[in-house]
C-alpha positions as CSV (number, residue, x, y, z in Angstrom):
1,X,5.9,5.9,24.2
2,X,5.6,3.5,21.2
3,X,4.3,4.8,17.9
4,X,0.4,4.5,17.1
5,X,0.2,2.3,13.6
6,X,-2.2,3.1,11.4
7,X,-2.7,-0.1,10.0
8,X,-2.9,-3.8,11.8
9,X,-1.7,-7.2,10.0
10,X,-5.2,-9.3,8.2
11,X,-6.2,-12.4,10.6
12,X,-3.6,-15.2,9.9
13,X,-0.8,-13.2,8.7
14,X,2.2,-14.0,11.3
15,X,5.5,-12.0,10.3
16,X,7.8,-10.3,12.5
17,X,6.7,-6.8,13.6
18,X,10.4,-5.4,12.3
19,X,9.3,-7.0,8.8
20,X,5.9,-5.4,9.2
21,X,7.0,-2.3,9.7
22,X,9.4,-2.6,7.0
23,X,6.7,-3.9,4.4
24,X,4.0,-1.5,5.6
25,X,6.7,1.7,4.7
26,X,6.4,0.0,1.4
27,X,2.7,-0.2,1.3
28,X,2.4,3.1,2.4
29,X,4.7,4.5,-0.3
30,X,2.8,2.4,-2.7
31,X,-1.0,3.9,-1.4
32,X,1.5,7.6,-1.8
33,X,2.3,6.3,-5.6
34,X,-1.9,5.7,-6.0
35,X,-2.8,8.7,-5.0
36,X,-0.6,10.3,-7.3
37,X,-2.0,7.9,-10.3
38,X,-5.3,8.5,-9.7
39,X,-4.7,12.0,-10.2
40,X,-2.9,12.2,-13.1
41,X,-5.7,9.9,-14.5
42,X,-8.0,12.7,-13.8
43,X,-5.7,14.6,-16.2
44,X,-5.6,11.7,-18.6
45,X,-2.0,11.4,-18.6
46,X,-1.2,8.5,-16.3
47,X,-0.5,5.0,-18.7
48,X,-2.7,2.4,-18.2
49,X,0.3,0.1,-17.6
50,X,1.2,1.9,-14.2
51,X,-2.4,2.4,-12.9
52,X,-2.7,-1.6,-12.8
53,X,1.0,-2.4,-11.9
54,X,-0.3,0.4,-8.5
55,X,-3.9,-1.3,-8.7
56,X,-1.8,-5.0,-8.0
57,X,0.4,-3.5,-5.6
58,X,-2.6,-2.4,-3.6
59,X,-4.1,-5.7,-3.7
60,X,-1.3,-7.6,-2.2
61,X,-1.1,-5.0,0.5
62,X,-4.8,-5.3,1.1
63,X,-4.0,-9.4,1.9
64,X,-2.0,-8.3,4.2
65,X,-2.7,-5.5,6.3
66,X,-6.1,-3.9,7.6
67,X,-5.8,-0.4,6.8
C-alpha cells in the first residue's frame, strides 16, 4: 500500500515525485526547525537572524507544496 502524503505539489509545479519526496523531507525538517524557533522565541532566546533565515525557508516551501 503506498504511503499517504501529507502535503501535495502547488498548481504548476512539475518535478519528479522521487525529487518531491526528497525536497518535502527537507521542508518537513525545516517546519521541525520552526517549531523549535518559535519556541525558543517564547523564551526570548532564539536570534533574530535564524527566525528569518526559517521564516524564508518556509516561504520557498510554501511556493511549492500545499500543506
Amino acid at each position: 500500500m503506498p504511503e499517504k502524503k501529507n502535503w501535495q505539489l502547488q498548481p504548476g509545479v512539475n518535478i519528479s515525485p522521487e525529487l518531491a519526496d526528497e525536497v518535502a523531507r527537507v521542508a518537513c525538517a525545516l517546519k521541525s526547525l520552526s517549531a523549535y524557533t518559535t519556541f525558543a522565541m517564547e523564551r526570548e532566546d532564539c536570534p533574530e537572524d535564524l527566525q528569518k533565515i526559517v521564516q524564508e525557508g518556509l516561504d520557498a516551501m510554501a511556493r511549492i507544496f500545499v500543506w
